[in-house]
PDB file of N, CA, C, O and CB in Angstrom:
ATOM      1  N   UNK A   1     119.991  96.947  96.499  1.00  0.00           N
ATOM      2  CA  UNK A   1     120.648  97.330  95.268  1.00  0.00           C
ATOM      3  C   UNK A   1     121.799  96.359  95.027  1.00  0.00           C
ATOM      4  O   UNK A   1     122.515  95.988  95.956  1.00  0.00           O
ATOM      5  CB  UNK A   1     121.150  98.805  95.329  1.00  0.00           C
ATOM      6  N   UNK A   2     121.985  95.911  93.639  1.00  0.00           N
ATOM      7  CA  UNK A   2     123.545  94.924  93.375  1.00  0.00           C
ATOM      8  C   UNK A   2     124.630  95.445  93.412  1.00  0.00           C
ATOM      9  O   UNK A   2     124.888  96.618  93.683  1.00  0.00           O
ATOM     10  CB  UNK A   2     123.785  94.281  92.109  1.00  0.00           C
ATOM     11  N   UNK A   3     125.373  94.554  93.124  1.00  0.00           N
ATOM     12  CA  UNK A   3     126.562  95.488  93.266  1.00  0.00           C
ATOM     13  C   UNK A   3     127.071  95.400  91.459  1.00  0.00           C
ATOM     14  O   UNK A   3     126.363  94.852  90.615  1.00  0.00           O
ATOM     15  CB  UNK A   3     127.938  94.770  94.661  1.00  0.00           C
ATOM     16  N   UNK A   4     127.992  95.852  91.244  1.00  0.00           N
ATOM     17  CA  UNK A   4     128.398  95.671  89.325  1.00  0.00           C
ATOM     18  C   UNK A   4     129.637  96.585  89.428  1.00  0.00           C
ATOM     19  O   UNK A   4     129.666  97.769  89.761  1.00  0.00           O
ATOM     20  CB  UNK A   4     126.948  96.484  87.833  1.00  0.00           C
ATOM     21  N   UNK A   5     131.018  95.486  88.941  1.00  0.00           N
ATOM     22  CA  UNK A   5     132.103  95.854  89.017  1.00  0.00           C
ATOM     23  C   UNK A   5     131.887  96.509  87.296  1.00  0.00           C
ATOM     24  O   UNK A   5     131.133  95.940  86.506  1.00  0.00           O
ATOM     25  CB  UNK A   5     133.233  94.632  89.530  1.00  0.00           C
ATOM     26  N   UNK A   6     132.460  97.416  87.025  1.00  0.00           N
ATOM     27  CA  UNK A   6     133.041  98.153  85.648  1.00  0.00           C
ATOM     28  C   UNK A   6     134.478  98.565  85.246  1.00  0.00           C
ATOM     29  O   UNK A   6     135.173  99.145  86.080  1.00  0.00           O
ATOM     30  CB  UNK A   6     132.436  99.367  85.562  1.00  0.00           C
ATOM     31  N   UNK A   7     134.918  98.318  84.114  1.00  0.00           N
ATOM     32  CA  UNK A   7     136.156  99.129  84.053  1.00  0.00           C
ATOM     33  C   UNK A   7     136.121 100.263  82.739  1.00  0.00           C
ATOM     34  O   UNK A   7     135.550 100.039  81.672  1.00  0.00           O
ATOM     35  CB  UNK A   7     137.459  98.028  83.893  1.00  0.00           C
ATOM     36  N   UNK A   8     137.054 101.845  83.165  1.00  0.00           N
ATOM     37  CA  UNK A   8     136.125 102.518  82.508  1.00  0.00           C
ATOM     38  C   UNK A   8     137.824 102.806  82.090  1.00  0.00           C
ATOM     39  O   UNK A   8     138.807 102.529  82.778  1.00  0.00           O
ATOM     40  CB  UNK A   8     134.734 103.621  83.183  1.00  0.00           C
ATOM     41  N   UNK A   9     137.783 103.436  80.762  1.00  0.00           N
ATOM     42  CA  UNK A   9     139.042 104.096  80.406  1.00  0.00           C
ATOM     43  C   UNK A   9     139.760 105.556  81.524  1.00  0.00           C
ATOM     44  O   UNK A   9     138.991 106.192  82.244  1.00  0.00           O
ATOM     45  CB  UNK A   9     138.634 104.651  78.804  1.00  0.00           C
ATOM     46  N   UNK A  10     140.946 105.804  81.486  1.00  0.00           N
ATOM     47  CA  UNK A  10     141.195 106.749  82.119  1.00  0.00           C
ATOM     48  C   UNK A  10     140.587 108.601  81.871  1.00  0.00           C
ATOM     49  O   UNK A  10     140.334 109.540  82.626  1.00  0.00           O
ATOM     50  CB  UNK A  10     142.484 106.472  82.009  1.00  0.00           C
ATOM     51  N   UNK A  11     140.574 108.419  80.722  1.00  0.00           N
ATOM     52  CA  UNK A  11     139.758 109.627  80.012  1.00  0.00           C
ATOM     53  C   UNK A  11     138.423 109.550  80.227  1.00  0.00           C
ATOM     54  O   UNK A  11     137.895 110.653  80.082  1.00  0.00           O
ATOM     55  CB  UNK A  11     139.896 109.700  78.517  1.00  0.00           C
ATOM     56  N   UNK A  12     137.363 108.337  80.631  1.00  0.00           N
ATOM     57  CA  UNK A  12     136.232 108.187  80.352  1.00  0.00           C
ATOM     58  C   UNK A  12     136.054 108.597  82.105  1.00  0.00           C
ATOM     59  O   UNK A  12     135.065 109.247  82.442  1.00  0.00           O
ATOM     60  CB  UNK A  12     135.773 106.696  79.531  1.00  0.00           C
ATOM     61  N   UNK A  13     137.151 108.132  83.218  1.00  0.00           N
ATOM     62  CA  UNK A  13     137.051 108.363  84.913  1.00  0.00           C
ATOM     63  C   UNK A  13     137.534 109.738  84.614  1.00  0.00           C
ATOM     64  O   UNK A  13     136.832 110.639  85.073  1.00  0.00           O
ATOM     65  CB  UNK A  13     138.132 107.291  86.182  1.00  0.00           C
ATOM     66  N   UNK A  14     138.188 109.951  84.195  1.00  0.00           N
ATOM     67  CA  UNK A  14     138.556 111.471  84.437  1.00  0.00           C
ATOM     68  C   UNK A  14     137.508 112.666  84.053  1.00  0.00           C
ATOM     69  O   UNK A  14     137.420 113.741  84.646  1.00  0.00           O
ATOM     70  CB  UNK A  14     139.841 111.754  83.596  1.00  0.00           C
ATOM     71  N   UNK A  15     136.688 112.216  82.867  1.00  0.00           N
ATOM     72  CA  UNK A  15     135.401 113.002  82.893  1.00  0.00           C
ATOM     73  C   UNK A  15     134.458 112.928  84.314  1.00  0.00           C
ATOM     74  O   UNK A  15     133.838 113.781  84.950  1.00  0.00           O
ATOM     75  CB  UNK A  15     134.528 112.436  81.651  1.00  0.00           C
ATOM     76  N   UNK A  16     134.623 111.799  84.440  1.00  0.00           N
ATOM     77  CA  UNK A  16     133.555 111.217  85.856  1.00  0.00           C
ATOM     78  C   UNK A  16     134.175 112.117  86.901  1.00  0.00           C
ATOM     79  O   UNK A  16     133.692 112.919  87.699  1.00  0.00           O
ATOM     80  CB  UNK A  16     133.711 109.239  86.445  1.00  0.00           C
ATOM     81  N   UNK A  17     135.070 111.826  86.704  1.00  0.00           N
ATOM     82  CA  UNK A  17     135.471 112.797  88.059  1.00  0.00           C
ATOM     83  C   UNK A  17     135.532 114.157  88.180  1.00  0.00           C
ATOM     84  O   UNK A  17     135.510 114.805  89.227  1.00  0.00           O
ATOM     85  CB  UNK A  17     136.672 112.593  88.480  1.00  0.00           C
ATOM     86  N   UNK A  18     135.616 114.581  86.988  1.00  0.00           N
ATOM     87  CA  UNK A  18     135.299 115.980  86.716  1.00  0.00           C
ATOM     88  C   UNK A  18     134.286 116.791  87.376  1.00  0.00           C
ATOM     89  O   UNK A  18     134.316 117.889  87.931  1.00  0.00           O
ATOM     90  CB  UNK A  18     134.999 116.054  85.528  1.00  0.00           C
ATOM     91  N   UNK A  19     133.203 115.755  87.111  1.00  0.00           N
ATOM     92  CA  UNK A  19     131.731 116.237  86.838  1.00  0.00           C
ATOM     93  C   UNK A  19     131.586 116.169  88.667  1.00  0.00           C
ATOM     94  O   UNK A  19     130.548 116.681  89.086  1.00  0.00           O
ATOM     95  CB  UNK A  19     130.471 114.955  85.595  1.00  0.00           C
ATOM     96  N   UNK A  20     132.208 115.788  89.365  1.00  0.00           N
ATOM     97  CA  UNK A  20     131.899 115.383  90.769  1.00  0.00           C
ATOM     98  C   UNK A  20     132.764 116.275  91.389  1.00  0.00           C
ATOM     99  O   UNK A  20     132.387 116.726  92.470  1.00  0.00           O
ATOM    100  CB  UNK A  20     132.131 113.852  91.188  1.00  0.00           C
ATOM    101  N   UNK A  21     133.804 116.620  90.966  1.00  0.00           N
ATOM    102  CA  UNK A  21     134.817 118.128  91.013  1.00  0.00           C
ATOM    103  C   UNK A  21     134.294 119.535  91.367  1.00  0.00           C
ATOM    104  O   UNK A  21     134.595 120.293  92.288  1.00  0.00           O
ATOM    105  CB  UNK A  21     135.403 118.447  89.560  1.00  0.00           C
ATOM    106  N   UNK A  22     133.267 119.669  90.176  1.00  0.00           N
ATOM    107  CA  UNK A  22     132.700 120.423  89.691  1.00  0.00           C
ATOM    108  C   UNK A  22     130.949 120.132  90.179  1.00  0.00           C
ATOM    109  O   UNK A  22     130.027 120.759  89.659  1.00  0.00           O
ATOM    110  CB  UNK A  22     133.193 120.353  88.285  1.00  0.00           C
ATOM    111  N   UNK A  23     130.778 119.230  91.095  1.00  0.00           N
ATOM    112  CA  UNK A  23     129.540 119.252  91.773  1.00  0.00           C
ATOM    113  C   UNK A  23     128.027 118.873  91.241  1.00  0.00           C
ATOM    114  O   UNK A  23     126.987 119.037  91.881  1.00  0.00           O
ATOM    115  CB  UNK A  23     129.512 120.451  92.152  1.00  0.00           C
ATOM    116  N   UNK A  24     128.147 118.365  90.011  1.00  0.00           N
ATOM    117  CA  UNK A  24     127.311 117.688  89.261  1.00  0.00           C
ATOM    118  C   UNK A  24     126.582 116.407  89.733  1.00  0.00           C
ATOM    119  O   UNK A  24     125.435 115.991  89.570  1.00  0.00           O
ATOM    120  CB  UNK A  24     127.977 117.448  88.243  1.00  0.00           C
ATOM    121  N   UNK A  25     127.886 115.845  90.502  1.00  0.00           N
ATOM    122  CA  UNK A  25     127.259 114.566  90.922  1.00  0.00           C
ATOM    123  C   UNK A  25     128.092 114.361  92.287  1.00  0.00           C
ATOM    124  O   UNK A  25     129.116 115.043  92.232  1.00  0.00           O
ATOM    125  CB  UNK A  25     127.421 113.247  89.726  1.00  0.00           C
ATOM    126  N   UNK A  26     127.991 113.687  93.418  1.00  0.00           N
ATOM    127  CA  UNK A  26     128.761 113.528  94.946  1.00  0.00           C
ATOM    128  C   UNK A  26     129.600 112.653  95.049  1.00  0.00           C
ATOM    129  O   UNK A  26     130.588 112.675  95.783  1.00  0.00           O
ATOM    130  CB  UNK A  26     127.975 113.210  96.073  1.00  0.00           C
ATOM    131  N   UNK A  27     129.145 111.503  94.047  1.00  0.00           N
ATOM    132  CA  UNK A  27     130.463 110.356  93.592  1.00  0.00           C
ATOM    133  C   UNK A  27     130.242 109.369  92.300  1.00  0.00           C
ATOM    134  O   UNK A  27     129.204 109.333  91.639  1.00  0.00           O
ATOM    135  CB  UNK A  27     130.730 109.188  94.937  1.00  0.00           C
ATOM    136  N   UNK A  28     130.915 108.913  92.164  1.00  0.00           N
ATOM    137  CA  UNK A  28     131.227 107.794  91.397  1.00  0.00           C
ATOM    138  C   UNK A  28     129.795 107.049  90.549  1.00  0.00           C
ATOM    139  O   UNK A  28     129.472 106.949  89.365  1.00  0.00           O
ATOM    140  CB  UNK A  28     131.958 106.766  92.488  1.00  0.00           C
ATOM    141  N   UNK A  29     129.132 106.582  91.968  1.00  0.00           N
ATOM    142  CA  UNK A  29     127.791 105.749  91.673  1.00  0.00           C
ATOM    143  C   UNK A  29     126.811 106.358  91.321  1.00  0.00           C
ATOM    144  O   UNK A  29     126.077 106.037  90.387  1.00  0.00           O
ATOM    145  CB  UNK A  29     127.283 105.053  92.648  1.00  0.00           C
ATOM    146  N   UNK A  30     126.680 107.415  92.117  1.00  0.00           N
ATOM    147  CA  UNK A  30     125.467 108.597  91.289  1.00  0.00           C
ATOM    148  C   UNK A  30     126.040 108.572  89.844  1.00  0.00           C
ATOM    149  O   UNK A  30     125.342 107.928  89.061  1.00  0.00           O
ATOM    150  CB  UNK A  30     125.475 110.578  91.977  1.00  0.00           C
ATOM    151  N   UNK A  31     127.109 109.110  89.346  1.00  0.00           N
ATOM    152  CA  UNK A  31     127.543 109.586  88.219  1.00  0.00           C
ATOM    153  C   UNK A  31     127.020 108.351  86.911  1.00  0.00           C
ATOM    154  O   UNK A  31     126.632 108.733  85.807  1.00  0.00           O
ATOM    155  CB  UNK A  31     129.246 109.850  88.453  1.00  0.00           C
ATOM    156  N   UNK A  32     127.105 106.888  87.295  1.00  0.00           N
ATOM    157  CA  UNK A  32     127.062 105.744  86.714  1.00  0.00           C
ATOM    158  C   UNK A  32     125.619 105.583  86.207  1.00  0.00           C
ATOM    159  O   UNK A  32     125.047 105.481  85.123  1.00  0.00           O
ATOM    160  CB  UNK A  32     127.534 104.706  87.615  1.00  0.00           C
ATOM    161  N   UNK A  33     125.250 105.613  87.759  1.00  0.00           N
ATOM    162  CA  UNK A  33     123.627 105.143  87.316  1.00  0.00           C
ATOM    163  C   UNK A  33     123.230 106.149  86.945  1.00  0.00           C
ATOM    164  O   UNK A  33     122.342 105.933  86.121  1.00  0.00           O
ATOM    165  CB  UNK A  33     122.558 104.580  88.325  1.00  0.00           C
ATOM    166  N   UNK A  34     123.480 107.743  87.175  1.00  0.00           N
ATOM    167  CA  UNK A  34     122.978 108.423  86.301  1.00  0.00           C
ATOM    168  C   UNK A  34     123.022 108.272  84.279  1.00  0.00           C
ATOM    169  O   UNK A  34     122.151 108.593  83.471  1.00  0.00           O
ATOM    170  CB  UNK A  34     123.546 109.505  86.870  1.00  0.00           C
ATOM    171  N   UNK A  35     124.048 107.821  84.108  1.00  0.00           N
ATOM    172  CA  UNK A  35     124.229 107.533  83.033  1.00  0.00           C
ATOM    173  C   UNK A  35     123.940 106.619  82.433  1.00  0.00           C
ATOM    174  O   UNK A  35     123.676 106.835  81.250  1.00  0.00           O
ATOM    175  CB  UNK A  35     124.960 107.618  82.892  1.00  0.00           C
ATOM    176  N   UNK A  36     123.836 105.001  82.999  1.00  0.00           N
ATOM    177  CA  UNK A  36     122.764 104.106  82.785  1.00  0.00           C
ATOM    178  C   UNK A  36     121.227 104.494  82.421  1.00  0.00           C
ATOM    179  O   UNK A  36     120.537 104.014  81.521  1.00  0.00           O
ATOM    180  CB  UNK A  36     122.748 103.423  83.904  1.00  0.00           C
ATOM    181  N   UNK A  37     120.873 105.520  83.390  1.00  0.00           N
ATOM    182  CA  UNK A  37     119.123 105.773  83.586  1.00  0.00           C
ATOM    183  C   UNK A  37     118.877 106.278  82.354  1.00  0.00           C
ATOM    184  O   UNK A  37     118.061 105.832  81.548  1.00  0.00           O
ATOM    185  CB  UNK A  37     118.500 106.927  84.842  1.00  0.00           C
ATOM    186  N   UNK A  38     119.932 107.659  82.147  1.00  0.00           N
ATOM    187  CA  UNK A  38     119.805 108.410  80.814  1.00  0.00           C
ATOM    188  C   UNK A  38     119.668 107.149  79.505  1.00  0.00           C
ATOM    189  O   UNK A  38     118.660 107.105  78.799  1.00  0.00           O
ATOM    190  CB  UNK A  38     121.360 109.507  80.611  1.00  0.00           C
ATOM    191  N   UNK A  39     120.896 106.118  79.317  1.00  0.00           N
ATOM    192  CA  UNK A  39     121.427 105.318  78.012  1.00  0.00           C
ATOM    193  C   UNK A  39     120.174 104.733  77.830  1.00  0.00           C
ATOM    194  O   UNK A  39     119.729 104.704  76.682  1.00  0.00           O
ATOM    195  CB  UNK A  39     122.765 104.170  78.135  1.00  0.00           C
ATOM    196  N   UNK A  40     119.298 104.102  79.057  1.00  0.00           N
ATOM    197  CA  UNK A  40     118.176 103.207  79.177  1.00  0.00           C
ATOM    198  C   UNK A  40     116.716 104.320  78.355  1.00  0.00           C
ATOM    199  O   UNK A  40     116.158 104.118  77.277  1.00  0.00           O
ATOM    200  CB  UNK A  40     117.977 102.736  81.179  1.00  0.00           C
ATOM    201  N   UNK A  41     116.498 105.310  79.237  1.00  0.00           N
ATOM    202  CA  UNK A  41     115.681 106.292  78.663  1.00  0.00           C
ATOM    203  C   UNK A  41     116.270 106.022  77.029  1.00  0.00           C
ATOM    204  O   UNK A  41     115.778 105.035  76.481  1.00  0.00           O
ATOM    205  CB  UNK A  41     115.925 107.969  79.430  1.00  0.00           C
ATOM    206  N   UNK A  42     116.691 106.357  76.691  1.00  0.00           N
ATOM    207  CA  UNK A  42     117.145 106.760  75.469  1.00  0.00           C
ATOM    208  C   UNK A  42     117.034 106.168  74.450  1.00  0.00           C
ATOM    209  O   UNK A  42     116.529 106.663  73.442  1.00  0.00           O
ATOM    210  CB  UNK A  42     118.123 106.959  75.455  1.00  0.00           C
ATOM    211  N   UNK A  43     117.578 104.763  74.547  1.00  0.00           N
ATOM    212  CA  UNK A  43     116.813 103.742  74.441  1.00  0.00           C
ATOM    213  C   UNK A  43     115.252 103.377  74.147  1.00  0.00           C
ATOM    214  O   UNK A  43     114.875 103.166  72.995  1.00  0.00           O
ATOM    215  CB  UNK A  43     117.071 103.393  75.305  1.00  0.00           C
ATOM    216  N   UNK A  44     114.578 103.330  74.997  1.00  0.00           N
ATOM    217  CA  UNK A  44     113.374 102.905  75.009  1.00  0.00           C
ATOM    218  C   UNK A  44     112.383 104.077  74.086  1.00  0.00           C
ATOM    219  O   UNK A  44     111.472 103.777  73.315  1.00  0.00           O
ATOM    220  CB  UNK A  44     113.005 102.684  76.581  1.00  0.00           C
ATOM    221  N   UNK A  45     112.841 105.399  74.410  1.00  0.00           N
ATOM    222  CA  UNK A  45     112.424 106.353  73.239  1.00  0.00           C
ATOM    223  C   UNK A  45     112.788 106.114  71.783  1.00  0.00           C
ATOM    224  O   UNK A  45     111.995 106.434  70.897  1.00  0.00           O
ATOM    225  CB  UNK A  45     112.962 107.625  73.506  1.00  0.00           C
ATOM    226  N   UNK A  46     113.900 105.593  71.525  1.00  0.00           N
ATOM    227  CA  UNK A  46     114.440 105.206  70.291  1.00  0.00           C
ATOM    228  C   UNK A  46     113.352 104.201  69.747  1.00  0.00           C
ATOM    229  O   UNK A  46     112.818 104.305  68.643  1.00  0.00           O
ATOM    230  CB  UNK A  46     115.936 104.576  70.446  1.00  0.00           C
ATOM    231  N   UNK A  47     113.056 103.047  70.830  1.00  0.00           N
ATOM    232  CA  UNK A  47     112.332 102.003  70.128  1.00  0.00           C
ATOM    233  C   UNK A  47     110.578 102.458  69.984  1.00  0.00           C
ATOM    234  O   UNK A  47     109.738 101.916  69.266  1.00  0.00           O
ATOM    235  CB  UNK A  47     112.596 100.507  71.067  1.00  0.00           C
ATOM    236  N   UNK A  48     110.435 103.368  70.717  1.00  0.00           N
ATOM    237  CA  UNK A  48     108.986 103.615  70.292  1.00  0.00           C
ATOM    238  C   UNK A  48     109.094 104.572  69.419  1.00  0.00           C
ATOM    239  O   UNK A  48     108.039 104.342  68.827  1.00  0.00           O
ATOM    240  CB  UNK A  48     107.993 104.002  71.347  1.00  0.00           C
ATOM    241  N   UNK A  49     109.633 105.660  68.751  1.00  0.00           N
ATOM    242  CA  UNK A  49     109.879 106.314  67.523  1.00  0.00           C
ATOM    243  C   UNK A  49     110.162 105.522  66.593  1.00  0.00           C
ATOM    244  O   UNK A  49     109.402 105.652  65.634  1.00  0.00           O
ATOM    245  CB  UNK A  49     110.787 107.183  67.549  1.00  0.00           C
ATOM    246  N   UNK A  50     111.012 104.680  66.461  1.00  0.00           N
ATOM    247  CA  UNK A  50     110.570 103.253  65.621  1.00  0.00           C
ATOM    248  C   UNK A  50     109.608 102.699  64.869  1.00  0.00           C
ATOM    249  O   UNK A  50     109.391 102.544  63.667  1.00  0.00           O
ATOM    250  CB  UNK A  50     110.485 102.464  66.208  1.00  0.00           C
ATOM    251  N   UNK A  51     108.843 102.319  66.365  1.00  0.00           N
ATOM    252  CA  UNK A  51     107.585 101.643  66.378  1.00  0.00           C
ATOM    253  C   UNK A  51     106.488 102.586  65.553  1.00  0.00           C
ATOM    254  O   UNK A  51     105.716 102.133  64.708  1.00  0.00           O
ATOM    255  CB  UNK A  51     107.146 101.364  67.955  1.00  0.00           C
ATOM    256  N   UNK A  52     106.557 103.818  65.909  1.00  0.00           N
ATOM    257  CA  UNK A  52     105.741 104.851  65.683  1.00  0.00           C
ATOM    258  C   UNK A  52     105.994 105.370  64.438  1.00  0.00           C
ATOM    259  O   UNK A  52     105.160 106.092  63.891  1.00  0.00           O
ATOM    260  CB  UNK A  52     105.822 105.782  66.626  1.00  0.00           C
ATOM    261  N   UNK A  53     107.300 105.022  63.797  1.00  0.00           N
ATOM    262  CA  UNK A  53     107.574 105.538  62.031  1.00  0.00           C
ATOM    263  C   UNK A  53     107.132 104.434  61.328  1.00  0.00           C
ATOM    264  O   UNK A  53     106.556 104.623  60.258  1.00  0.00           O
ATOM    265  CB  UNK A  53     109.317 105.862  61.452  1.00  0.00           C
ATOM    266  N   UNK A  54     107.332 103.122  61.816  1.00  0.00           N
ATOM    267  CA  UNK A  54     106.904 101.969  61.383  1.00  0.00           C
ATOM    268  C   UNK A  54     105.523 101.849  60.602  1.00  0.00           C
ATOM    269  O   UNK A  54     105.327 101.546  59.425  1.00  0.00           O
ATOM    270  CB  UNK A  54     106.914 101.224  62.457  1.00  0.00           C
ATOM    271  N   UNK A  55     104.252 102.314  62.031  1.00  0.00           N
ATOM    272  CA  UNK A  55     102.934 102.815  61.669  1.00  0.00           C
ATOM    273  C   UNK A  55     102.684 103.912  60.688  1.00  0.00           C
ATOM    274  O   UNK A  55     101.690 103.875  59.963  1.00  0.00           O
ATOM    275  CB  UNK A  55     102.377 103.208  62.764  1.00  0.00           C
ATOM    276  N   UNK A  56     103.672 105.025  60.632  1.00  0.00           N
ATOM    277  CA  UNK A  56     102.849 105.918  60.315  1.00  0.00           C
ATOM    278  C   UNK A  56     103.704 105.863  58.868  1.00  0.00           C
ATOM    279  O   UNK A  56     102.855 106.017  57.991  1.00  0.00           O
ATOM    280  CB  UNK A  56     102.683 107.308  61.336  1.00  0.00           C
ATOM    281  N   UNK A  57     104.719 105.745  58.395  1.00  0.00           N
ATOM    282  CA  UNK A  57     105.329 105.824  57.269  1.00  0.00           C
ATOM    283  C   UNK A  57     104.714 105.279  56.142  1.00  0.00           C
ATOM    284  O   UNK A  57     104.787 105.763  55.013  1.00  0.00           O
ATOM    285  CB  UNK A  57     106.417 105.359  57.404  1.00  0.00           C
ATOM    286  N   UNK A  58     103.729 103.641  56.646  1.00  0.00           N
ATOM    287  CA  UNK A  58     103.104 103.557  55.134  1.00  0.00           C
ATOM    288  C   UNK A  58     101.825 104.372  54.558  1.00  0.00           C
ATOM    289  O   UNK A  58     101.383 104.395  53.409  1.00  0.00           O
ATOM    290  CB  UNK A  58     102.693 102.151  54.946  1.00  0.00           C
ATOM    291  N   UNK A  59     101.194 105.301  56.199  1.00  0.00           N
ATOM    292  CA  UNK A  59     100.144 105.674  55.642  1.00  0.00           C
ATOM    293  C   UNK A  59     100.634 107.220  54.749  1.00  0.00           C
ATOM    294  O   UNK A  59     100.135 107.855  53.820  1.00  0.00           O
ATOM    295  CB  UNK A  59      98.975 105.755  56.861  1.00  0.00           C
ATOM    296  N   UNK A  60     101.749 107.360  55.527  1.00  0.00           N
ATOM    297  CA  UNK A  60     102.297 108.780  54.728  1.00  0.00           C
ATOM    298  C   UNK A  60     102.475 108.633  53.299  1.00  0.00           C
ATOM    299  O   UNK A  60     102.171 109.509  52.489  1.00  0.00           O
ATOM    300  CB  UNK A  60     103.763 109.291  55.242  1.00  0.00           C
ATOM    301  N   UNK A  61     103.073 107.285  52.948  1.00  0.00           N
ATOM    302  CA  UNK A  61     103.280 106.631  51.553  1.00  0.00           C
ATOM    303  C   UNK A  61     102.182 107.271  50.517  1.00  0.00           C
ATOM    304  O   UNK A  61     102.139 108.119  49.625  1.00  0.00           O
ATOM    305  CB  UNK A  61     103.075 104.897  51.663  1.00  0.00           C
ATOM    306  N   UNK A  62     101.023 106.018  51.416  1.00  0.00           N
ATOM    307  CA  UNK A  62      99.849 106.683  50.562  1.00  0.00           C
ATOM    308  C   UNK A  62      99.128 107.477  49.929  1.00  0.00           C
ATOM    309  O   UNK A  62      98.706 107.477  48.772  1.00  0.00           O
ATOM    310  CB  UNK A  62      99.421 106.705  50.682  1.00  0.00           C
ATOM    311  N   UNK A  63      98.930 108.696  51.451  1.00  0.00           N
ATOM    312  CA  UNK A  63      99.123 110.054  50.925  1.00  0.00           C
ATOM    313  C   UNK A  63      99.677 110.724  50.037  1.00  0.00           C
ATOM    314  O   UNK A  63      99.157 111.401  49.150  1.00  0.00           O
ATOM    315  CB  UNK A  63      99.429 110.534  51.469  1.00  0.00           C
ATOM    316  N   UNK A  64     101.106 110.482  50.343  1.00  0.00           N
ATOM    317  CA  UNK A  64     101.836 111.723  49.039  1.00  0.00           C
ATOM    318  C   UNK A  64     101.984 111.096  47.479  1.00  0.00           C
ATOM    319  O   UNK A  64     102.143 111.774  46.464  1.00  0.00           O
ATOM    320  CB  UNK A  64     103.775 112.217  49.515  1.00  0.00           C
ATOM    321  N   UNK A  65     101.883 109.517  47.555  1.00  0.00           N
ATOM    322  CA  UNK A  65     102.148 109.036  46.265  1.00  0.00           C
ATOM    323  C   UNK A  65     103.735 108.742  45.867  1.00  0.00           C
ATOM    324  O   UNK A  65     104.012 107.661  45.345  1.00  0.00           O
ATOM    325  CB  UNK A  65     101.550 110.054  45.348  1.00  0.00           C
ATOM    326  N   UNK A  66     104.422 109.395  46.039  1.00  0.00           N
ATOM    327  CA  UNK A  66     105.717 109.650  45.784  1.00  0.00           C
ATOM    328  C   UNK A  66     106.895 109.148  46.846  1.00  0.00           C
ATOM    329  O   UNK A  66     107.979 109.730  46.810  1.00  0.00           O
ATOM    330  CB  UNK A  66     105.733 111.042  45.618  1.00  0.00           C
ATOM    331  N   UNK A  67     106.750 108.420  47.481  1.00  0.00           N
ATOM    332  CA  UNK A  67     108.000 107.917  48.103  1.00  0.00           C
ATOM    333  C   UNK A  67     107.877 106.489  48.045  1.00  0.00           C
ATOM    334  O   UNK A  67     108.774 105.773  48.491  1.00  0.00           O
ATOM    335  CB  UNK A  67     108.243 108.407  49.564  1.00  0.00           C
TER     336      UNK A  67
END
């Protein structure tokens, strides 16, 4: 695994740390890459809903006439 220095606002660590307070996550790095994995997911769903309105929007066109 690499390593990757970050700097995060004090409000943005203080959530982080919250959540590890409160047992959500055990430290720091879980908390990160958990949030990377999620931004990435999120991401990549974004671009295939995209992709997928892209296709289907002109045939919807057709259909209704009106847009």
């Amino acid at each position: 695994m690499q390593s990757l220095q970050i700097r995060l606002t004090p409000e943005l660590l203080k959530r982080v740390d919250n959540m590890i307070k409160t047992g959500m996550y055990s430290n720091r790095n879980e908390a990160i890459r958990d949030a990377v994995r999620r931004l990435s997911l999120e991401y990549e769903t974004l671009g295939r809903t995209e992709i997928l309105r892209a296709k289907i929007a002109p045939k919807l066109r057709g259909k209704t006439g009106n847009r």
